[in-house]
N, C-alpha and C positions, 0 to 999 in steps of 0.2 A: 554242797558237794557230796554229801552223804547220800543221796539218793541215788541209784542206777535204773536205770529201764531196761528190764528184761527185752531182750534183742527176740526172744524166739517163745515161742509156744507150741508146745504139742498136747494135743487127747490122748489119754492113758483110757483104757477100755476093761475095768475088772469085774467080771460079773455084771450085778448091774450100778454100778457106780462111775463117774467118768471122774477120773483125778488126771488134774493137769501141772506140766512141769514146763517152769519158767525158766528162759535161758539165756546164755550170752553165747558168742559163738565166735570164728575167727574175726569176726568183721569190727569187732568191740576196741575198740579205744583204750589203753592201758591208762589214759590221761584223767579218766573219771571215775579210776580204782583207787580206794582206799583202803587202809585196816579193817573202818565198819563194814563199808559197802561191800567188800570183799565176801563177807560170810554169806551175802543172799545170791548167790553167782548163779547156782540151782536151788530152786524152790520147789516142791510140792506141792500144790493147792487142791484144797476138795472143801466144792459148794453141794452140800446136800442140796437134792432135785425135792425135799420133802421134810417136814417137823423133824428135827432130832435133836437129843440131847448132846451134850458134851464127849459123855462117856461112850456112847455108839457111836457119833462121830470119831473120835479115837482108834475106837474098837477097829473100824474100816480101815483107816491109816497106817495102824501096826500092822495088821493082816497081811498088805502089801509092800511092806519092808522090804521082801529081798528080790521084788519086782523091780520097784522103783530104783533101789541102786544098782540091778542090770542096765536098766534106762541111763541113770547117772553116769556109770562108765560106759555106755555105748558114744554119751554126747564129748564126752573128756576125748575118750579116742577119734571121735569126727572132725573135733578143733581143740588137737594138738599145741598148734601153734599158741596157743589164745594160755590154755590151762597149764602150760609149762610156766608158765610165772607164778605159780601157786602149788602149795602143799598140800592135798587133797588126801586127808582123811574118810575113806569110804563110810562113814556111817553119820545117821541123824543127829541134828544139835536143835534144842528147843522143839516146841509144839506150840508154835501159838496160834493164835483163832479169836474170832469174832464171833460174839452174841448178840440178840433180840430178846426182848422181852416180849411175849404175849399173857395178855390176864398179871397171871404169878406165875407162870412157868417162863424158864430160859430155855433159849434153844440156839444151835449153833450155824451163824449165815456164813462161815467159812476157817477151815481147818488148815494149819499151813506145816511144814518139816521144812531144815533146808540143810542139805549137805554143808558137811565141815571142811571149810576150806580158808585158806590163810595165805596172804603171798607171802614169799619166797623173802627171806632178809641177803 
C-alpha cells in the first residue's frame, strides 16, 4: 500500500535537458494515500540523455529549483480538489538517484527531487 502510481506526466524543457514531473491529479483516489506515499505526490525526475557524474547531475537539478516549483504550484492550483488534503511545503525534500557503473567510473541513470507534502491530520 506504500506505492502510488503517478497519475500524470509532463516534459519540462530547460536548455538542453528534459526533466520530468510526476503527478497525481484530481482524479486520484485518497484510498491509496498514505503518510509514506504521500511525500512522492510530485516528483522530479531527470535521466541524463548522456555519461554524467553525480555532481553535474545535481548541478542541473538545483539550477532549476525555482522553475520546477512554478510547475509545482501551477499542478496544486489545477487540482485543487485533490491537494487540499495535504500540507504542501513549497520546497525540495531529498535528492535521490540511481547509478551505473562503467569500468571504475560511476555515473548517474537517474536523478529525482520531490516536493514536501504531508496530509492534512
Amino acid at each position: 500500500k506504500n506505492i502510488i502510481i503517478m497519475r500524470k506526466k509532463k516534459e519540462l524543457h530547460f536548455a538542453n535537458w528534459n526533466i520530468y514531473v510526476l503527478y497525481n491529479d484530481n482524479d486520484t483516489t485518497m484510498d491509496f494515500i498514505n503518510d509514506i506515499n504521500s511525500k512522492r505526490l510530485i516528483c522530479f525526475t531527470f535521466d541524463p540523455n548522456s555519461l554524467m557524474g553525480e555532481s553535474k547531475a545535481k548541478e542541473i537539478m538545483d539550477r532549476y529549483d525555482e522553475e520546477m516549483l512554478e510547475v509545482a504550484k501551477r499542478i496544486v492550483q489545477e487540482n485543487k480538489t485533490f491537494y487540499e488534503n495535504f500540507d504542501i511545503d513549497y520546497r525540495f525534500t531529498g535528492g535521490g538517484f540511481s547509478l551505473f557503473r562503467v569500468a571504475n567510473k560511476t555515473f548517474v541513470s537517474r536523478m529525482e527531487k520531490t516536493l514536501n507534502i504531508t496530509i492534512k491530520d
